[in-house]
N, C-alpha and C positions, 0 to 999 in steps of 0.2 A: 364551391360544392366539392364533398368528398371524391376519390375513386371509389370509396365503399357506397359511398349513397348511389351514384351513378350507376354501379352495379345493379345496384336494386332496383332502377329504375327500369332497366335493359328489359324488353318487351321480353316476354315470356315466349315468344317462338324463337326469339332471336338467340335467349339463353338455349334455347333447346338445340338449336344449331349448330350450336358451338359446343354444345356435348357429344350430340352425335357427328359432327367432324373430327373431333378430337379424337376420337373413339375408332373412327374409318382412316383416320390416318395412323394411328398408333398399330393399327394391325388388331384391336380388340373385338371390330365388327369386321368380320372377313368377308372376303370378295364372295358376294354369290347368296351372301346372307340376306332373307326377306325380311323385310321392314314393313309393318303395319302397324296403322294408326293405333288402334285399339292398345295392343302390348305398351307399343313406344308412352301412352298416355297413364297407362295403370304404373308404368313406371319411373315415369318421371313427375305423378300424379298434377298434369297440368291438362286439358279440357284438347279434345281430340281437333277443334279448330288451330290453336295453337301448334299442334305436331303437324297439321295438314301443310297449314303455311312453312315451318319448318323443313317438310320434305320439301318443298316447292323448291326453296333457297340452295339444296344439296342435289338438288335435280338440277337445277340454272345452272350449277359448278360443275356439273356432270361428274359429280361422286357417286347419286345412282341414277338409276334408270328405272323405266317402267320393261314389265314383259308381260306374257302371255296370261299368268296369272293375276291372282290378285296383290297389290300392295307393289315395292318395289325391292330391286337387286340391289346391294350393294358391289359400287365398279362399274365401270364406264358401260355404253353400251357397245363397244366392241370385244367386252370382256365375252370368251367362250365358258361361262362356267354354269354348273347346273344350279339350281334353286335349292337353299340351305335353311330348310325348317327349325328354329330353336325356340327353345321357350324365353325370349327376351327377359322376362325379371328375374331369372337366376343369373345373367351377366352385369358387372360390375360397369356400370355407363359412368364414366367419368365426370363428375355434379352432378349427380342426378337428384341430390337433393335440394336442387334450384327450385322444384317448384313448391316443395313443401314449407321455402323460405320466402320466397316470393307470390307465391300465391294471394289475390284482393283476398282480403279478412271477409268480406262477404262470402266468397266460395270456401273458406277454410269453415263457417262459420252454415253454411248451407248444406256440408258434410257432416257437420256434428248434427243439426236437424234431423236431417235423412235415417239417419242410426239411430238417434230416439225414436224416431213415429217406426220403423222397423223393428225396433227391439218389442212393439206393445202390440204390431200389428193385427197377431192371433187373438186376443184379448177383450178385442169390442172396439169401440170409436172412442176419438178422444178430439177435442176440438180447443183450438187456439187464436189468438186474436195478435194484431200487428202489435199491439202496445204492450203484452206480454213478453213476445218474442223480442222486440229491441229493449226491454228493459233489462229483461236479461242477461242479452251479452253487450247492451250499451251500445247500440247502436241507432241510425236515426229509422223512421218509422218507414220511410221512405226506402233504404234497404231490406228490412223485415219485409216488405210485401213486394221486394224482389225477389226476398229468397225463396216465399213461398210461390209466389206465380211461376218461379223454376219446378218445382217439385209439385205444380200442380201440372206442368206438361211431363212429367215423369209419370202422373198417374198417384202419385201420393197423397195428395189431398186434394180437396175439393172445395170451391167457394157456394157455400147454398145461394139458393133467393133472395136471402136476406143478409147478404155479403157476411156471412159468419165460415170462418174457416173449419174443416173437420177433415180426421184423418182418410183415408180410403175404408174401405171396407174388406175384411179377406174373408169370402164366407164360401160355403158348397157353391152358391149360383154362381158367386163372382170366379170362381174358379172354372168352373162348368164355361162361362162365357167366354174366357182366354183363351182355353184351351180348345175353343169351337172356331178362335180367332187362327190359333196357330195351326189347327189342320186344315183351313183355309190356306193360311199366307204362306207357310213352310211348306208344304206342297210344292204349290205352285213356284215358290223360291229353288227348291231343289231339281224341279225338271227345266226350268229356266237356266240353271247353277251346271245343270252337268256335264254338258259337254267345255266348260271351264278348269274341272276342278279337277286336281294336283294327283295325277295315280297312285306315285311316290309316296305322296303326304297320305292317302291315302292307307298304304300299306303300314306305316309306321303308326296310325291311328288304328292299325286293325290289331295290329302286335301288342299295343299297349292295350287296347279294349283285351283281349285275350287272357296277359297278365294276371289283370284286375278278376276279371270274370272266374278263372280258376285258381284265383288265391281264397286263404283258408280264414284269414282273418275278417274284420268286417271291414265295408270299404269308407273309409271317412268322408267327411264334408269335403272336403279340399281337393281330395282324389276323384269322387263324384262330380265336380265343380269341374275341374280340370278338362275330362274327357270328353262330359256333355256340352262344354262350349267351345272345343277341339272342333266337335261334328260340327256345331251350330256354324262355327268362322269358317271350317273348310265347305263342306256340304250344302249351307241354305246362304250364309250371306256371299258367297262367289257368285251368287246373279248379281246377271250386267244391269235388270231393273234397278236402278237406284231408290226412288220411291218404295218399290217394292221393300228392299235391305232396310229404309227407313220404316216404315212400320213394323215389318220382322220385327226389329232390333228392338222399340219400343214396347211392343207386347213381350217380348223374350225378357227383356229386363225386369219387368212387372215380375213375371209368372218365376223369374229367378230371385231377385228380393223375397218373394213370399216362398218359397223353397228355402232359400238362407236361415229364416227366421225358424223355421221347422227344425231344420237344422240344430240352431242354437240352443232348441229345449232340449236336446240330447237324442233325437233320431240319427240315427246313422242312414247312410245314401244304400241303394239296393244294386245285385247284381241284374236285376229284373232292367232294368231301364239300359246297362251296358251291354247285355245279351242283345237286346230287338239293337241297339243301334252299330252292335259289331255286325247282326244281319243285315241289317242297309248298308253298309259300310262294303260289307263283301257282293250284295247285288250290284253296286254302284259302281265297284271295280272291273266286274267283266260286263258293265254296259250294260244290264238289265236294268232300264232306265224304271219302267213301268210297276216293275215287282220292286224296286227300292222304293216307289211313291207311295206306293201300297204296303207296304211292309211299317214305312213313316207314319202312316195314317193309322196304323195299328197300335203301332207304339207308342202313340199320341194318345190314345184313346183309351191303353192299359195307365197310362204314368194319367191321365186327369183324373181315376177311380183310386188310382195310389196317394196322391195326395190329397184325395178329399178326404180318404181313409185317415190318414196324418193329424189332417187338423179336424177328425173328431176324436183322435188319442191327446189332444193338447188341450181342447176346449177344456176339459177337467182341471188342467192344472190351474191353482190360485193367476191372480195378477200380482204382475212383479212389485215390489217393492220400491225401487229404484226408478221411478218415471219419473221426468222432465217436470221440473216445478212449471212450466210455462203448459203442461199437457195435460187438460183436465177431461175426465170420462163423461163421454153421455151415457145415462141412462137407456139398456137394452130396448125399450120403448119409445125413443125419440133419435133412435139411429135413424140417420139420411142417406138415403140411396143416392151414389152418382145420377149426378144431373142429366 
């Protein structure tokens, strides 16, 4: 057996450990700098289990540690240093493209799904079967209905009654119901979350909300993208309820995919959504825990009427041209409602 094949073999957390050692010892991840799953996964695009176990091994080494916040320091835990907020995928992580090399062909193969049934979302249902899906990218049948029973706990598709796959649904109700989800869970996420969360990080989330908010240009996807999941990581998922973060995260993820796809047709992100959350952002700072809940619950409740608004400027536009040979349309009359 090769060194190169053996490479290949090397568990994906254990790749990942040896990135991010390389990294804290070369001086490239500095003492003081927070490590969280989420970043460290989008960037070394390998599945947030993997990064977990990964910290595990650099925490047994005692290269980080855990503290008062969320996620962990890099440096011991005798190290005096304050807590260094950076946007982890602008730094250069040495292999970081371990996972996009090693990654199972199934989750390389379960990301390319994901993006077709996205890209048609707005559009109507489209519905799929095991035997399309593996013939298409050659795969056994057995995989195909792994991939989809992933992306059926994502909320993407759905298996009817009569075990026939179809895509989700993204319509006024379905959004209405999300968003009735999340001034539920976020709420309660964020008064659970605040006496945790980061004043500092806070400040520099208010500076950059600010920026945005009185620039002249319009604010893009990506910069929208950026600061409303800024709040979402500092703000709602620093509750200690784990369960709680677990469902957040799930309904966030939905209601963000179907935002993305809006996106894609050529909306631009609004200052309306970055205003209400610099104002949570500044109650939540001098401890106005109650009028931050309230102010969330507000801004929740303008951004659900903003995007319904959205997607009835998109409904007009044709369907794409370019769908997935394996994604055939149902008929507006025999769409299935989530089970």
């Amino acid at each position: 057996m090769t060194d190169q094949s053996s490479a290949m073999r090397e568990p994906l957390f254990q790749a990942a450990a040896t990135t991010l050692r390389h990294s804290i010892q070369t001086g490239l991840l500095k003492p003081g700098l927070v490590l969280l799953e989420g970043p460290i996964s989008d960037r070394l695009h390998i599945s947030r289990t993997s990064v977990k176990r990964a910290l595990q091994l650099l925490e047994d080494e005692s290269l980080i540690h855990r503290f008062d916040g969320r996620g962990f320091l890099v440096g011991t835990p005798d190290d005096t240093v304050s807590p260094i907020r950076e946007d982890l995928p602008e730094l250069e992580l040495t292999g970081a493209e371990v996972g996009a090399k090693a990654r199972p062909g199934s989750q390389r193969i379960q990301d390319t799904v994901e993006r077709d049934i996205l890209a048609c979302l707005v559009f109507g249902q489209y519905r799929m079967t095991e035997t399309d899906l593996a013939d298409h990218f050659d795969v056994s049948r057995t995989v195909a209905r792994d991939i989809l029973g992933r992306l059926q706990e994502r909320g993407l598709v759905w298996k009817t009654s009569t075990s026939r796959w179809v895509s989700a649904l993204l319509t006024a109700r379905s959004i209405k119901d999300k968003y009735e989800l999340r001034g539920i869970l976020e709420v309660a996420a964020l008064r659970s979350a605040a006496a945790r969360i980061d004043v500092s990080a806070l400040d520099q989330l208010q500076r950059k909300m600010e920026r945005t908010e009185n620039g002249k240009r319009l604010v893009n996807a990506e910069e929208w993208f950026e600061l409303v999941n800024a709040f979402v990581d500092l703000a709602i998922l620093s509750t200690p309820n784990v369960e709680l973060r677990a469902l957040v995260s799930r309904n966030f993820r939905m209601i963000s995919a179907s935002q993305q796809v809006l996106f894609s047709v050529g909306l631009s992100g609004d200052r309306h959504s970055i205003r209400e959350l610099r104002m949570v952002v500044e109650l939540l700072r001098v401890g106005a825990i109650h009028g931050a809940a309230e102010m969330l619950k507000s801004h929740l409740a303008k951004s659900r009427e903003r995007m319904i608004a959205q997607l009835k400027i998109v409904s007009v536009l044709p369907e794409p041209d370019h769908l997935a040979p394996y994604l055939t349309p149902v008929e507006p009359g025999q769409a299935v409602t989530s089970p």
